[in-house]
N, CA, C and O atoms as a GROMACS GRO file, in nm:
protein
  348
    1UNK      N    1   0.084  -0.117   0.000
    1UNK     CA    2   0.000   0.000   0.000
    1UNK      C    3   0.089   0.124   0.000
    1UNK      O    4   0.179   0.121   0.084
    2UNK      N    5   0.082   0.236  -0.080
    2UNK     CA    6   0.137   0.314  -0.097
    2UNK      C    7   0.015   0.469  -0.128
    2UNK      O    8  -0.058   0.462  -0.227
    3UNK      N    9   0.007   0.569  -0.057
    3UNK     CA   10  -0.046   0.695  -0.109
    3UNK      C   11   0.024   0.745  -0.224
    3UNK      O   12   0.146   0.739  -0.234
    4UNK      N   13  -0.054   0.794  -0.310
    4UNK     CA   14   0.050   0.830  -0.439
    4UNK      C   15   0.019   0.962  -0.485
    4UNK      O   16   0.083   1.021  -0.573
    5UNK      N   17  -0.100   1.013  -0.412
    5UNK     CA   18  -0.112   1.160  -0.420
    5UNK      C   19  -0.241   1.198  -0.354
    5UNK      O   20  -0.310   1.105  -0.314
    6UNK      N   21  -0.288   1.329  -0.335
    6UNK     CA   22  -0.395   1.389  -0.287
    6UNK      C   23  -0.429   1.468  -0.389
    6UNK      O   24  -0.348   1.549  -0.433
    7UNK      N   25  -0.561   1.454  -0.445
    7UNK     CA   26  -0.609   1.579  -0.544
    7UNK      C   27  -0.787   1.613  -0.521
    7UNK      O   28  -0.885   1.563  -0.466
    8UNK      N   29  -0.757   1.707  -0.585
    8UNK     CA   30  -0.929   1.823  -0.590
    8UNK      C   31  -0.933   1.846  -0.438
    8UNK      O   32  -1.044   1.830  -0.389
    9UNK      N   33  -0.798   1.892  -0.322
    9UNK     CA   34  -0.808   1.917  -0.245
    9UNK      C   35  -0.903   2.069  -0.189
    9UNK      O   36  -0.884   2.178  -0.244
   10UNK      N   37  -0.966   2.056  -0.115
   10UNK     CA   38  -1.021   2.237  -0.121
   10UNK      C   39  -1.083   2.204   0.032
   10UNK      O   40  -1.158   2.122   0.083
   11UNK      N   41  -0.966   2.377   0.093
   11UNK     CA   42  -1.008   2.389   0.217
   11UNK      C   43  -1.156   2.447   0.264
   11UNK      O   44  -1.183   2.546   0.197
   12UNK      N   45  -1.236   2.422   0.337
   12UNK     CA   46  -1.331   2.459   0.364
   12UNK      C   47  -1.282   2.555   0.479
   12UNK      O   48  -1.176   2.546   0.540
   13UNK      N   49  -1.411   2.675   0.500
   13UNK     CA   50  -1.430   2.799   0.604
   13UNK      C   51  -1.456   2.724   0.727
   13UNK      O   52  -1.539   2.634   0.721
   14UNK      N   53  -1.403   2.745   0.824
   14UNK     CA   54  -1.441   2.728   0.985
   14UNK      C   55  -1.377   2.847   1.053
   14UNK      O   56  -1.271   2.904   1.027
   15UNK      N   57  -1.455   2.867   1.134
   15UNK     CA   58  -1.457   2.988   1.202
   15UNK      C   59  -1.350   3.004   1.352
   15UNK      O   60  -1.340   3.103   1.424
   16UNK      N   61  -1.275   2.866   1.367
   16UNK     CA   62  -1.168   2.854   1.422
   16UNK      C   63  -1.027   2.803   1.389
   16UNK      O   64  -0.984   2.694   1.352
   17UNK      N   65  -0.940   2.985   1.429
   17UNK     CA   66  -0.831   2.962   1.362
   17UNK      C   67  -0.714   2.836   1.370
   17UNK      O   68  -0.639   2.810   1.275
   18UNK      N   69  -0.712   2.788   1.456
   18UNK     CA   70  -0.609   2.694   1.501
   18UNK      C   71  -0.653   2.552   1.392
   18UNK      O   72  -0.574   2.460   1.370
   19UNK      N   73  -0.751   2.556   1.352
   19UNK     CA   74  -0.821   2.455   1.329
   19UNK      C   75  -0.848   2.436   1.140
   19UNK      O   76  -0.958   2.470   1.095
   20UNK      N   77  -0.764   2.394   1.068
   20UNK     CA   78  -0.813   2.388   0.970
   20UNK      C   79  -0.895   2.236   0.869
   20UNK      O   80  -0.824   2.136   0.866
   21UNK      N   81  -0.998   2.230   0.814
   21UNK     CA   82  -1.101   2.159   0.715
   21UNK      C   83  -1.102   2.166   0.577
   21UNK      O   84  -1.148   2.254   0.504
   22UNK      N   85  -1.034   2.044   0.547
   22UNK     CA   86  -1.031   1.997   0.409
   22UNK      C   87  -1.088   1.852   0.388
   22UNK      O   88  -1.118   1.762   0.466
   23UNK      N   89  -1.091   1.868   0.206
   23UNK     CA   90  -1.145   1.759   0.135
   23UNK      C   91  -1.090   1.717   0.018
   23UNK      O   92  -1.030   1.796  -0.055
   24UNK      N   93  -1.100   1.621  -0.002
   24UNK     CA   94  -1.034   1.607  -0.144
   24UNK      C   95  -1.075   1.434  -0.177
   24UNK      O   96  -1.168   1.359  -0.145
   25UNK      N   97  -0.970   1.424  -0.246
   25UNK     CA   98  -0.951   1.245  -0.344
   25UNK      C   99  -0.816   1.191  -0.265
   25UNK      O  100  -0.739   1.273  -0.216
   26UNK      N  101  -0.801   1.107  -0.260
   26UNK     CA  102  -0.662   1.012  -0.205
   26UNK      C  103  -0.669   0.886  -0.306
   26UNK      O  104  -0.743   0.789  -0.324
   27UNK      N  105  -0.516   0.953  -0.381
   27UNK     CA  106  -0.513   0.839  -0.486
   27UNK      C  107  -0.442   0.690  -0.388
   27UNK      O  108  -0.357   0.693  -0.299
   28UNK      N  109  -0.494   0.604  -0.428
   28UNK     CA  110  -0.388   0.479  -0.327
   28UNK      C  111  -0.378   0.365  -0.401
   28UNK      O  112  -0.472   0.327  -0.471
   29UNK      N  113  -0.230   0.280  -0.390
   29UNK     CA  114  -0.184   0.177  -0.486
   29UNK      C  115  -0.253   0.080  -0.417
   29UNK      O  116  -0.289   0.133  -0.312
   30UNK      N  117  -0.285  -0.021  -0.419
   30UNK     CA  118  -0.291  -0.087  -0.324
   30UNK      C  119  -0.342  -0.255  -0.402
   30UNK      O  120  -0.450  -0.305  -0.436
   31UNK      N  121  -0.210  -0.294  -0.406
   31UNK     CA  122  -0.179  -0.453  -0.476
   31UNK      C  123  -0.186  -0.406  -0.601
   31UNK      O  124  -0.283  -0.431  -0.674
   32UNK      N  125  -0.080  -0.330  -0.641
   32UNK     CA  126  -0.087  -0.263  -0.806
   32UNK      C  127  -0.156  -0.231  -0.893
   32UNK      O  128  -0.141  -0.247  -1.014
   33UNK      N  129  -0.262  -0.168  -0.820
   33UNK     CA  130  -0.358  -0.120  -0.883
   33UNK      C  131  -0.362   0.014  -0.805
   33UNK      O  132  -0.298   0.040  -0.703
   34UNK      N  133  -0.453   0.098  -0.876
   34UNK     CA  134  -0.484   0.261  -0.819
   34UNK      C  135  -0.607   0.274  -0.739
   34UNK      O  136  -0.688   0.224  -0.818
   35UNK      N  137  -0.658   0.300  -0.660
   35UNK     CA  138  -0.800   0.349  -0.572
   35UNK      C  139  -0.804   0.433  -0.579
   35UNK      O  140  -0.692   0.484  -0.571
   36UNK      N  141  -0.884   0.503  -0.592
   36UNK     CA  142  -0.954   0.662  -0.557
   36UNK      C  143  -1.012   0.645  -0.418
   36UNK      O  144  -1.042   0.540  -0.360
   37UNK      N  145  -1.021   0.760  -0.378
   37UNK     CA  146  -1.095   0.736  -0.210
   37UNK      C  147  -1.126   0.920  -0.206
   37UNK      O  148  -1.049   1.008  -0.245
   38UNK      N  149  -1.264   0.936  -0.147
   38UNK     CA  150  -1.305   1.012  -0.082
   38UNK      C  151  -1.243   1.016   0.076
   38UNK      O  152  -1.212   0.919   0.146
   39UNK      N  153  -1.235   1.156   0.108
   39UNK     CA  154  -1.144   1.225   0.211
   39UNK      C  155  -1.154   1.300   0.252
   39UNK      O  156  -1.140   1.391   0.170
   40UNK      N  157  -1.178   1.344   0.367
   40UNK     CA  158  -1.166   1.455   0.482
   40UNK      C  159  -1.138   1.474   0.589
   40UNK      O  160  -1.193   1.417   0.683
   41UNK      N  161  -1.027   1.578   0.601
   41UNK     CA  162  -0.930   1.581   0.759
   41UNK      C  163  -0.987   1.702   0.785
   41UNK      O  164  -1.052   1.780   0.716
   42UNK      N  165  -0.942   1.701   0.917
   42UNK     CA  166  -0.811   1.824   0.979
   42UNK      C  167  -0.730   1.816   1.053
   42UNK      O  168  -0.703   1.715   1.118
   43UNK      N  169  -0.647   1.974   1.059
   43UNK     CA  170  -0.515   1.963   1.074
   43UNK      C  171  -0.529   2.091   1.206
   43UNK      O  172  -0.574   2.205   1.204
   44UNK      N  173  -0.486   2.033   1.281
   44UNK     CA  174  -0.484   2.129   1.454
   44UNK      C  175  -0.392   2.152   1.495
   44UNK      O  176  -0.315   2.065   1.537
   45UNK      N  177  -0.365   2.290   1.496
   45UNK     CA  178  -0.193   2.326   1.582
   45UNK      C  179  -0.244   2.348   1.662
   45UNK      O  180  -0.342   2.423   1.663
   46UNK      N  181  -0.175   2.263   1.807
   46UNK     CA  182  -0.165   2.251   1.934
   46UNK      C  183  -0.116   2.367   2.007
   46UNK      O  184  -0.026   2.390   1.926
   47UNK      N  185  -0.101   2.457   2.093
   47UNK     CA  186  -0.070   2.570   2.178
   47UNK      C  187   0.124   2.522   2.167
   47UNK      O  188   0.198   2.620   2.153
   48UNK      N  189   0.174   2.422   2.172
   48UNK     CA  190   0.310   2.472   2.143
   48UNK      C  191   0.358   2.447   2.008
   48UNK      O  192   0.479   2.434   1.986
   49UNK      N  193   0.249   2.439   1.896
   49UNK     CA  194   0.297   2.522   1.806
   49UNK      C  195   0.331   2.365   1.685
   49UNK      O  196   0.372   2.376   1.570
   50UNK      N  197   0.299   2.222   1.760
   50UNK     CA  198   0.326   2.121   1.684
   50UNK      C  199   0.148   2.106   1.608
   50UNK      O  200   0.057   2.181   1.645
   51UNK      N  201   0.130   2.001   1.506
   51UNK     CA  202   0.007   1.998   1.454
   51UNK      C  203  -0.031   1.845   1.471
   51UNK      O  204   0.044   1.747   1.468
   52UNK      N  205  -0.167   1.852   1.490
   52UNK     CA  206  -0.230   1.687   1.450
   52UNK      C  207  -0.300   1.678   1.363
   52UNK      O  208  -0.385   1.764   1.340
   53UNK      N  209  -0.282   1.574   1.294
   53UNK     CA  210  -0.380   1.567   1.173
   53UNK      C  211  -0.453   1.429   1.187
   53UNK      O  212  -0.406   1.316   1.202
   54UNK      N  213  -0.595   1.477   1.177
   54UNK     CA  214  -0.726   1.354   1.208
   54UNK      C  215  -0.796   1.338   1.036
   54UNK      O  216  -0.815   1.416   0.943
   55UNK      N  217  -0.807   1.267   1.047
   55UNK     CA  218  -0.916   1.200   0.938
   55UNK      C  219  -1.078   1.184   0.998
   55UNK      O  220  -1.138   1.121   1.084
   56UNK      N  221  -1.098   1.256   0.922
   56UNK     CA  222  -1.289   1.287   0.985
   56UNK      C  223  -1.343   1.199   0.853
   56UNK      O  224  -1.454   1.163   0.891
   57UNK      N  225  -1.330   1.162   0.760
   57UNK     CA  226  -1.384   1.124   0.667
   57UNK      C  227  -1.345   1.028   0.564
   57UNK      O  228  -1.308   1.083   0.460
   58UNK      N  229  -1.341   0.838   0.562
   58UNK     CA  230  -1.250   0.827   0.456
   58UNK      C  231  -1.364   0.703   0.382
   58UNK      O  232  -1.421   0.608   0.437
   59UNK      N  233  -1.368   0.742   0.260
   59UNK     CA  234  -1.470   0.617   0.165
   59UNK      C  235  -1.368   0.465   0.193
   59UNK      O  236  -1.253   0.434   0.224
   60UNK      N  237  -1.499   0.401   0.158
   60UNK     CA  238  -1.447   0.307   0.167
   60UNK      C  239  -1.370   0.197   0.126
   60UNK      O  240  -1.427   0.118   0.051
   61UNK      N  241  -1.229   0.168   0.164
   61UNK     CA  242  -1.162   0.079   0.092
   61UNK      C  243  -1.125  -0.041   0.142
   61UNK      O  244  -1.122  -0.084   0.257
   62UNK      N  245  -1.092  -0.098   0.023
   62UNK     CA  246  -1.078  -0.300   0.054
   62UNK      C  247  -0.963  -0.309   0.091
   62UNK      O  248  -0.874  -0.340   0.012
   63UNK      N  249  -0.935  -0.276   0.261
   63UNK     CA  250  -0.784  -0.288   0.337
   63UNK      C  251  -0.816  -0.233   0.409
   63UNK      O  252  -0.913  -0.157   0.410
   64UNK      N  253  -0.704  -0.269   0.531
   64UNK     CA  254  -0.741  -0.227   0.676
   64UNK      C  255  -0.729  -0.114   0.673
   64UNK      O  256  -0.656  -0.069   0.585
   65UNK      N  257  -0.798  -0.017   0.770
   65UNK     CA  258  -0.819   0.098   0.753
   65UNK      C  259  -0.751   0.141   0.884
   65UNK      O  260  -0.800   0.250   0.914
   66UNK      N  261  -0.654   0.100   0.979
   66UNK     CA  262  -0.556   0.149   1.067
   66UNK      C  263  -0.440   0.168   1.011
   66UNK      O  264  -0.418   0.289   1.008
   67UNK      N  265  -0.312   0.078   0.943
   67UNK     CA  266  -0.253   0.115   0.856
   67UNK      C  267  -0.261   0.201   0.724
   67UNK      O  268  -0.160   0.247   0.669
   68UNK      N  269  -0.420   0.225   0.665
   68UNK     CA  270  -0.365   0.344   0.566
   68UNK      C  271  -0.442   0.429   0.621
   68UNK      O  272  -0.516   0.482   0.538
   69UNK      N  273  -0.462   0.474   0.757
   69UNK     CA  274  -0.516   0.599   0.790
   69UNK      C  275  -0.391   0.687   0.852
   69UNK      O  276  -0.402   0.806   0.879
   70UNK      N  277  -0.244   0.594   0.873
   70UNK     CA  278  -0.155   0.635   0.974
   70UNK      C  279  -0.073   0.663   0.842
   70UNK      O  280  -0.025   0.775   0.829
   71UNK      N  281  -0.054   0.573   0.747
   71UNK     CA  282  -0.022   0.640   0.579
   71UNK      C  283  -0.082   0.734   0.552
   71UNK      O  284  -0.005   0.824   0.516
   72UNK      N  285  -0.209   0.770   0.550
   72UNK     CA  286  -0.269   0.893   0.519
   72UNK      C  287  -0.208   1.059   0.614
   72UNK      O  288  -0.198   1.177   0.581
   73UNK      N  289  -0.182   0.984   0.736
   73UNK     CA  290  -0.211   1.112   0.860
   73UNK      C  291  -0.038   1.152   0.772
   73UNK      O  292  -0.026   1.263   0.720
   74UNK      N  293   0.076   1.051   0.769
   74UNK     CA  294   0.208   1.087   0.770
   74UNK      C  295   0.225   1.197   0.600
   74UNK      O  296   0.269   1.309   0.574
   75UNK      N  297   0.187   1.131   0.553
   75UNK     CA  298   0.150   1.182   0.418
   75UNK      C  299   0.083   1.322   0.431
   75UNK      O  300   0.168   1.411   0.439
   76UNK      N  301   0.015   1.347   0.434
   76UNK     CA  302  -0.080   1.490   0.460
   76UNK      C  303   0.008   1.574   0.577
   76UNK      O  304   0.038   1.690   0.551
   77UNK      N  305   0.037   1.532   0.668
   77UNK     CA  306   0.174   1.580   0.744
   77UNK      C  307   0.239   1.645   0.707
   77UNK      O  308   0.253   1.762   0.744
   78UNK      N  309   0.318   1.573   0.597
   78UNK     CA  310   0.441   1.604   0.501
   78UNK      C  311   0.396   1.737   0.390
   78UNK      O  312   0.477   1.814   0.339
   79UNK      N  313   0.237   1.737   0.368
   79UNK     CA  314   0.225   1.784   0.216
   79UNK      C  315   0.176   1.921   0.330
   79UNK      O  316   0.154   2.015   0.254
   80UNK      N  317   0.160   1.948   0.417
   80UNK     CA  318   0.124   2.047   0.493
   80UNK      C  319   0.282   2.120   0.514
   80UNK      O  320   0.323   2.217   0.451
   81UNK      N  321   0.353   2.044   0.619
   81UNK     CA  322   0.516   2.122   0.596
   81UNK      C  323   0.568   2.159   0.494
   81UNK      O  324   0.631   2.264   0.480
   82UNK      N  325   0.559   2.124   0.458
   82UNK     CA  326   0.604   2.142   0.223
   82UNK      C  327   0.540   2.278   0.208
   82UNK      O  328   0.595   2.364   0.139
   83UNK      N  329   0.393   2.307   0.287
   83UNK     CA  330   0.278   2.417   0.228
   83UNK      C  331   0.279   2.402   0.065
   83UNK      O  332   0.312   2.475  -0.029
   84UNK      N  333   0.228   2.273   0.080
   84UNK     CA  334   0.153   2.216  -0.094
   84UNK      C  335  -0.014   2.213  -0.051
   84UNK      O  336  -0.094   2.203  -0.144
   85UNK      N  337  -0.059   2.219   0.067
   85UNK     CA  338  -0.221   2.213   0.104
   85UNK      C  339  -0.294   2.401   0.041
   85UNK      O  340  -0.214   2.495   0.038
   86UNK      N  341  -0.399   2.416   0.013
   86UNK     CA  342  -0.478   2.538  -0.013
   86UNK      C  343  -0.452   2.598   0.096
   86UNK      O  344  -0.408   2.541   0.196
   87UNK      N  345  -0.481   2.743   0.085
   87UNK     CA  346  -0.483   2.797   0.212
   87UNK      C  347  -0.634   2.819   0.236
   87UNK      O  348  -0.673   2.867   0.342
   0.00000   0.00000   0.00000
């Protein structure tokens, strides 16, 4: 299992700053083939300034969904430090 990208990402308005809401597609390999998956996090900076990122939303796919949600969280992690996410 491999994430191989995030697309048609788009942040949604919430009215708390610390707190940001997105959506998108999560492309995923998974036994050499491609999945599409419906998706929605957010991403919470904590008071000293580190972030968590939750998955509020993921369609459904044929594989355990603890290992590619912790693929998902590290991944989206990464594409947030980068500032490749919408603002």
């Amino acid at each position: 299992m491999k994430i191989l990208e995030l697309k048609d990402v788009v942040r949604k308005d919430f009215p708390i700053y610390y707190r940001r809401l997105y959506s998108g597609m999560a492309v995923i390999e998974l036994l050499n083939k491609s999945v599409e998956s419906a998706l929605a996090f957010q991403i919470e900076t904590k008071p000293a300034g580190d972030t968590e990122v939750t998955i509020t939303s993921l369609e459904e796919v044929d594989y355990p969904l603890l290992p590619l949600k912790k693929e998902l969280k590290k991944f989206i992690g990464e594409l947030d430090s980068t500032g490749s996410l919408p603002d």
